[in-house]
GUTITI-963200 format. One record per atom (N, C-alpha, C): atom name; x, y, z; residue in three letters; residue number from 1. Coordinates in Angstrom, 2 decimals. Atoms other than C-alpha are relative to their C-alpha. Example, Ala and Ser with C-alpha at 12.3 -4.5 7.8 and 13.67 -1.06 7.14 Angstrom:
<nodes>
> a/xx/yy/zz/r/k
> N/0.89/-1.19/0.00/ALA/1 .
> CA/12.30/-4.50/7.80/ALA/1 .
> C/0.90/1.20/0.00/ALA/1 .
> N/-0.82/-1.19/-0.06/SER/2 .
> CA/13.67/-1.06/7.14/SER/2 .
> C/-0.77/1.09/0.73/SER/2 .
</nodes>
This chain:
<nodes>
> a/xx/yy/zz/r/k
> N/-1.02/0.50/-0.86/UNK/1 .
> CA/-52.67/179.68/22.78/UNK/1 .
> C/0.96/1.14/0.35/UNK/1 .
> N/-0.60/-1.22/-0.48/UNK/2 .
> CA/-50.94/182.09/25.00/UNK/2 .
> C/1.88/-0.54/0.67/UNK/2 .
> N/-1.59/0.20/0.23/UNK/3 .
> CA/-46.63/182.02/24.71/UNK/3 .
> C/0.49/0.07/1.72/UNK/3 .
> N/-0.81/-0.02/-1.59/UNK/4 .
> CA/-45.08/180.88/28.25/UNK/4 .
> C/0.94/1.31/0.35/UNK/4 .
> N/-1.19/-1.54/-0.40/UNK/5 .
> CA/-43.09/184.13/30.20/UNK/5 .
> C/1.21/-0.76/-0.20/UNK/5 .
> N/-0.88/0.57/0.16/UNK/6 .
> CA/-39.62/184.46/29.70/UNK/6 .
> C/0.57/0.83/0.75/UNK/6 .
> N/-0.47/-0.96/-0.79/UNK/7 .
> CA/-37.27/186.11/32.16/UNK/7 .
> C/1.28/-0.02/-1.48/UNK/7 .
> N/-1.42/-0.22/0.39/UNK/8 .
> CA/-34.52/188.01/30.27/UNK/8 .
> C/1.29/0.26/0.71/UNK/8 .
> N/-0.85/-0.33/-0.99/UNK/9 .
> CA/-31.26/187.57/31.50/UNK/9 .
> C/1.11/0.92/-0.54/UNK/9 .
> N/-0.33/-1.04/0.80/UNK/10 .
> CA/-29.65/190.05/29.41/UNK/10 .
> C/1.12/-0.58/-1.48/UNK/10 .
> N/-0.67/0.67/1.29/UNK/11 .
> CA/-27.22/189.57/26.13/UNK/11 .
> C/1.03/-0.29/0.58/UNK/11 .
> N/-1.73/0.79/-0.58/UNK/12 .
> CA/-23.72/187.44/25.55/UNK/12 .
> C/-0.19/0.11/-1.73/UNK/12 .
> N/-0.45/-0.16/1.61/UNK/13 .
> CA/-22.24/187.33/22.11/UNK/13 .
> C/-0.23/-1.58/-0.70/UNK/13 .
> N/-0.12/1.69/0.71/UNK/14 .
> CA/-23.14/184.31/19.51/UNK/14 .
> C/1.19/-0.54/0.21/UNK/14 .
> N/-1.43/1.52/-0.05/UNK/15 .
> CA/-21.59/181.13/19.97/UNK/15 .
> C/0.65/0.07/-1.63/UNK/15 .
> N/-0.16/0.02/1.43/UNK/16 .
> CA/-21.63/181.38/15.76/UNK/16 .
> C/0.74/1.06/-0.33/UNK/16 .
> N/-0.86/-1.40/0.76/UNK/17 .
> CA/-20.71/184.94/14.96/UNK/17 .
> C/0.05/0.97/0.83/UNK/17 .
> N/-0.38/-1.21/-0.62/UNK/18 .
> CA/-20.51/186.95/17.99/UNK/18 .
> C/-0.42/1.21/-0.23/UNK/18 .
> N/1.24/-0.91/-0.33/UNK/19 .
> CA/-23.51/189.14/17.78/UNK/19 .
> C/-0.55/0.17/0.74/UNK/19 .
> N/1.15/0.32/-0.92/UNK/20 .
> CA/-25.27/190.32/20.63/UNK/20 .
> C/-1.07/-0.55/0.12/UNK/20 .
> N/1.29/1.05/-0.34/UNK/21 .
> CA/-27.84/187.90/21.27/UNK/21 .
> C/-0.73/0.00/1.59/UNK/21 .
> N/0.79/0.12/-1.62/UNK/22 .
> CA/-30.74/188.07/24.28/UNK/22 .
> C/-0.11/-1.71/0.05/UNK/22 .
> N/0.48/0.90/-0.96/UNK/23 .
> CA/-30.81/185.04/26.66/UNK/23 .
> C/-0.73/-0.13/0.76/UNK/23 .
> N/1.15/0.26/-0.77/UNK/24 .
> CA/-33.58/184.06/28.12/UNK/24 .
> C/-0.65/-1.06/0.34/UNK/24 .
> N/0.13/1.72/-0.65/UNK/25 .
> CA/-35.25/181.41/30.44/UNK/25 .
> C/-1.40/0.34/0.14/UNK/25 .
> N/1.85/0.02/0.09/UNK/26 .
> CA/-39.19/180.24/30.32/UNK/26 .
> C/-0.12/-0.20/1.56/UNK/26 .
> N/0.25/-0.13/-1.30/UNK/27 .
> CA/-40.27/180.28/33.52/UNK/27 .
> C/-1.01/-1.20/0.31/UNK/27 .
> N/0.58/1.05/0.06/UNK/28 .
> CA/-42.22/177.32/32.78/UNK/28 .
> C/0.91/-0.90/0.38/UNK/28 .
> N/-1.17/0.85/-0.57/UNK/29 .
> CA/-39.42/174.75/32.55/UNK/29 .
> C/1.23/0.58/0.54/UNK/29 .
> N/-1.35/-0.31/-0.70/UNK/30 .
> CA/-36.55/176.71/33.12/UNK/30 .
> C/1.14/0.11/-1.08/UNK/30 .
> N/-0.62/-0.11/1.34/UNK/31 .
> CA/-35.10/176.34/29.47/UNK/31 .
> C/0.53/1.49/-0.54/UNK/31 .
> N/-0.33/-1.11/0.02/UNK/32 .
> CA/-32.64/178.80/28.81/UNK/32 .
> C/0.34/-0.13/-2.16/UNK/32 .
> N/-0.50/-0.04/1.26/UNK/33 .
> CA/-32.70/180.02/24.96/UNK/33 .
> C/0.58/1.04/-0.70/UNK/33 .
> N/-0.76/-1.53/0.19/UNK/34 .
> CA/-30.95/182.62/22.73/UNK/34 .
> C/-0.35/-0.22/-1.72/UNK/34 .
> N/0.19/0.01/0.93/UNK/35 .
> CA/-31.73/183.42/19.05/UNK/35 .
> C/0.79/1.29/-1.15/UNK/35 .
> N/-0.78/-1.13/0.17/UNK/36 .
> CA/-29.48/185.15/16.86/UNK/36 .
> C/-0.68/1.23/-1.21/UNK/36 .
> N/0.76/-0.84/1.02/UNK/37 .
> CA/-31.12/187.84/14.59/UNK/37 .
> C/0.99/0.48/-1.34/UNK/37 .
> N/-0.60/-0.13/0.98/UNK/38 .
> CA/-28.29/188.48/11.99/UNK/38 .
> C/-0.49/-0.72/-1.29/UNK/38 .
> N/0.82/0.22/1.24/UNK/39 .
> CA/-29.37/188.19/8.46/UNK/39 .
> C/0.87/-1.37/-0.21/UNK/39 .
> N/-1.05/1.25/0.23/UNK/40 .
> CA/-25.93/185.49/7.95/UNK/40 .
> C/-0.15/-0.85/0.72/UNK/40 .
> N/-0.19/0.87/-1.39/UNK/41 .
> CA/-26.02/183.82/11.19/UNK/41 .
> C/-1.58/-1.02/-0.03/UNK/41 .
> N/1.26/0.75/-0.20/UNK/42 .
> CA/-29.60/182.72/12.10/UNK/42 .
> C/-0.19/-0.91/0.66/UNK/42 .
> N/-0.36/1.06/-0.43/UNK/43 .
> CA/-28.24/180.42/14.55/UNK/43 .
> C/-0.78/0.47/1.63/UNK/43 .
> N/0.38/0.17/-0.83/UNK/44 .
> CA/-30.46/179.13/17.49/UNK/44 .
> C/0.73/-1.18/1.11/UNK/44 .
> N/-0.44/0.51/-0.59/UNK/45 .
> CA/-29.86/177.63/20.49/UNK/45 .
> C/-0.59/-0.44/1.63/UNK/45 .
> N/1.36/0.40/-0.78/UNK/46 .
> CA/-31.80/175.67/23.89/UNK/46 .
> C/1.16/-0.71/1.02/UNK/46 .
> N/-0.85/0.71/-0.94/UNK/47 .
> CA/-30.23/174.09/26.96/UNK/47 .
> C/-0.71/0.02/1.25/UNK/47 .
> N/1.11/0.38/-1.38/UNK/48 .
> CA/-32.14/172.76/29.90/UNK/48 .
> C/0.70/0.42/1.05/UNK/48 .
> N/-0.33/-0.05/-1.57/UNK/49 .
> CA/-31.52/173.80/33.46/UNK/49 .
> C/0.77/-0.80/0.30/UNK/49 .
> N/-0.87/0.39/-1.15/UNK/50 .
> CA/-28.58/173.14/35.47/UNK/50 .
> C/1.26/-0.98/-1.22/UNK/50 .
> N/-0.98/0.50/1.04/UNK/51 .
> CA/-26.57/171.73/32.17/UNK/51 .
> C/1.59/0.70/-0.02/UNK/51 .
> N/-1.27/-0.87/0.19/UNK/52 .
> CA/-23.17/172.82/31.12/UNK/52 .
> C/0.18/1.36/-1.12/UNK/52 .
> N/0.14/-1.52/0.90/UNK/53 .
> CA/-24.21/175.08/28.42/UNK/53 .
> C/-0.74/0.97/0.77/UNK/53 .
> N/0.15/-0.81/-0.43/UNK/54 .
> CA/-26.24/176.50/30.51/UNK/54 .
> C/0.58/1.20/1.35/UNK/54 .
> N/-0.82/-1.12/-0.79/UNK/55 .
> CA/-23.98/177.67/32.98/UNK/55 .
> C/0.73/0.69/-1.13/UNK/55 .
> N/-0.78/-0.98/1.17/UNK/56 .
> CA/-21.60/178.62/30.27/UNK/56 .
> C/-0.62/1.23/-0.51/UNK/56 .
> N/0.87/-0.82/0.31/UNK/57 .
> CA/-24.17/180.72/28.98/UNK/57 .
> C/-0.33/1.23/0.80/UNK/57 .
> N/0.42/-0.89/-1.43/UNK/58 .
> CA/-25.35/182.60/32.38/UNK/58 .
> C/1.80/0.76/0.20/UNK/58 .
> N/-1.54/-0.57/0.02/UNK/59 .
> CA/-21.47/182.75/33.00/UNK/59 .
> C/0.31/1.28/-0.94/UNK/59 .
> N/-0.32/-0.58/1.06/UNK/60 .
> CA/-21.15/184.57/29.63/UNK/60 .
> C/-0.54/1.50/-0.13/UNK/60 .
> N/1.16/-0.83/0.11/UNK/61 .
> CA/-23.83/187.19/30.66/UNK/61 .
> C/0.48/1.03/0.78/UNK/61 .
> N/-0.18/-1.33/-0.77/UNK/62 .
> CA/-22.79/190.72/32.57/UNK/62 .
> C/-0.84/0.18/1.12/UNK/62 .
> N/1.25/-0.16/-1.21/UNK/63 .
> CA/-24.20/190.81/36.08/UNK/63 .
> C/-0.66/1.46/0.05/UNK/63 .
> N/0.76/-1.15/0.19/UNK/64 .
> CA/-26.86/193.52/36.29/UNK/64 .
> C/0.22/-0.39/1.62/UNK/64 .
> N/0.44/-0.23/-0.95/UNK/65 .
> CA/-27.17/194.90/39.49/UNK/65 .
> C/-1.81/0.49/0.40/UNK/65 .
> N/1.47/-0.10/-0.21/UNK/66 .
> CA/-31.10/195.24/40.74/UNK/66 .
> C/0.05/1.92/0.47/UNK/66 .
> N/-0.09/-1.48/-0.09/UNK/67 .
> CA/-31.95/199.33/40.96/UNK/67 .
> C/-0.19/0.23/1.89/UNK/67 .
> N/0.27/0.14/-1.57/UNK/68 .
> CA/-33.00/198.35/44.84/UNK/68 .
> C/1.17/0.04/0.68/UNK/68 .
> N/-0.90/-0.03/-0.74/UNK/69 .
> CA/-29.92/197.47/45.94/UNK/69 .
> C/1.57/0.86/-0.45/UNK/69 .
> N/-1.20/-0.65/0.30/UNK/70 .
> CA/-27.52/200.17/44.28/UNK/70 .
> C/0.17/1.36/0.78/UNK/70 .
> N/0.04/-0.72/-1.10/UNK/71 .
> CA/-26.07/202.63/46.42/UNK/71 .
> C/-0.51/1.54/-0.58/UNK/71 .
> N/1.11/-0.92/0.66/UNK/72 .
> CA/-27.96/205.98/46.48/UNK/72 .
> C/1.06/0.65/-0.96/UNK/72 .
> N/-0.48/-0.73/0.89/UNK/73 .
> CA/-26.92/208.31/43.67/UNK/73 .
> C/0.47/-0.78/-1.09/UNK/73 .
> N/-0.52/0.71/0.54/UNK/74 .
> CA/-25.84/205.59/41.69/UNK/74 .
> C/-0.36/-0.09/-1.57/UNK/74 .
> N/0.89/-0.40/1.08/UNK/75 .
> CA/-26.40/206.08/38.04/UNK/75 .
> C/-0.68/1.03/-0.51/UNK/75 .
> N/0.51/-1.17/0.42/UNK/76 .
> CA/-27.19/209.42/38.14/UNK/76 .
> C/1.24/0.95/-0.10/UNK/76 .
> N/-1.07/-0.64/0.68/UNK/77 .
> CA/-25.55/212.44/36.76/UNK/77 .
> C/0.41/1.15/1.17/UNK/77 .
> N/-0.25/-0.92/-1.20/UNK/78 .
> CA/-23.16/214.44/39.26/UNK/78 .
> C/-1.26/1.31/0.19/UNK/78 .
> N/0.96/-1.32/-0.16/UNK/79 .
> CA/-25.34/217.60/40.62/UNK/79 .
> C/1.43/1.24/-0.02/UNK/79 .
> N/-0.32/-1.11/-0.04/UNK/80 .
> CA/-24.15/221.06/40.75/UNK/80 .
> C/0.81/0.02/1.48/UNK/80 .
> N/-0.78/-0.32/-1.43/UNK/81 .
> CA/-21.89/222.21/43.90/UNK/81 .
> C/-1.00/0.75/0.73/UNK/81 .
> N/0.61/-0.58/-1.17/UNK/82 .
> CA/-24.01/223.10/47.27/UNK/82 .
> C/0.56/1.73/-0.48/UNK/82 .
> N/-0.39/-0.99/0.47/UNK/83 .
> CA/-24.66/226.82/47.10/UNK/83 .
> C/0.60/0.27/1.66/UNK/83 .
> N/-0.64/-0.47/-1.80/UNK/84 .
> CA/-23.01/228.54/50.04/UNK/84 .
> C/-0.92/0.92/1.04/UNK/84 .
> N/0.90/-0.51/-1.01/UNK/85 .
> CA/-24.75/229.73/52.83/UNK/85 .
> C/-0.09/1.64/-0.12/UNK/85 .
> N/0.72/-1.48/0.03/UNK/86 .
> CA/-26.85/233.25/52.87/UNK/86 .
> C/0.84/0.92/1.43/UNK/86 .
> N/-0.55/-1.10/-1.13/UNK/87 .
> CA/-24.60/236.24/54.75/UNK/87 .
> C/-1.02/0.33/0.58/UNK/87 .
> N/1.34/-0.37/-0.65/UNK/88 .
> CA/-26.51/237.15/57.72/UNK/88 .
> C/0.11/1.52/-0.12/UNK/88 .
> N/0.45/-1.59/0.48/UNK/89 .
> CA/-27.89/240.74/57.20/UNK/89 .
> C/-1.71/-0.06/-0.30/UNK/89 .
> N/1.34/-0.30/0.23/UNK/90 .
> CA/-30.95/242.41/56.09/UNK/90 .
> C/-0.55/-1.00/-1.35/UNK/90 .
> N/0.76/1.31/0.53/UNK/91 .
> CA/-33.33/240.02/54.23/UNK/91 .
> C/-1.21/0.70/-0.40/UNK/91 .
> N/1.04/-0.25/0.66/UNK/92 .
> CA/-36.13/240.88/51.81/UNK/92 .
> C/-1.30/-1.11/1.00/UNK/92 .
> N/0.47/0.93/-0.15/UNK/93 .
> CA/-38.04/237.89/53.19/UNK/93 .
> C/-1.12/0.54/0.79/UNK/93 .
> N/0.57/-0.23/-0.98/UNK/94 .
> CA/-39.79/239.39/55.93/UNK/94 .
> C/-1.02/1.00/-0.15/UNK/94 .
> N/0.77/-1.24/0.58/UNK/95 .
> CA/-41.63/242.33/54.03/UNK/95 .
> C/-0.80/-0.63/-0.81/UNK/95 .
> N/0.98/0.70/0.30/UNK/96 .
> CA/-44.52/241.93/52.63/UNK/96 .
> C/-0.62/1.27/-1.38/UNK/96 .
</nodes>
């Protein structure tokens, strides 16, 4: 038996102890769940589509922007300063 997909919609902090926890929805029904991995905690949690936990939940979550629609350079690390243009004069280039 092969485990239904799950879209991740990224982490929100336990409802219990405020541990990052991943949220995620089956793509089957639509059931959004979150599971907390702390050794103390261990606290799960399930909420059907279009509920109030589950907005709360989505609400609770950091919008990601998609890499498609971010503007260019975005996320990358400044570059170096343009070099400045070549004095015109004699030029190796042309010799052979």
């Amino acid at each position: 038996m092969v485990a239904a997909a799950k879209i991740n919609h990224g982490k929100m902090a336990c409802p219990a102890c405020g541990e990052p926890v991943a949220l995620k929805e089956s793509t089957a029904t639509g059931t959004l769940s979150w599971d907390c991995q702390d050794a103390d905690c261990e606290a799960t949690g399930f909420a059907k589509k279009h509920t109030a936990a589950a907005r709360k939940w989505l609400a609770s979550v950091p919008k990601r922007t998609p890499a498609a629609t971010q503007p260019a350079g975005a996320g990358e690390q400044p570059s170096a300063p343009p070099k400045p243009a070549p004095k015109p004069g004699f030029s190796f280039g042309g010799l052979k």
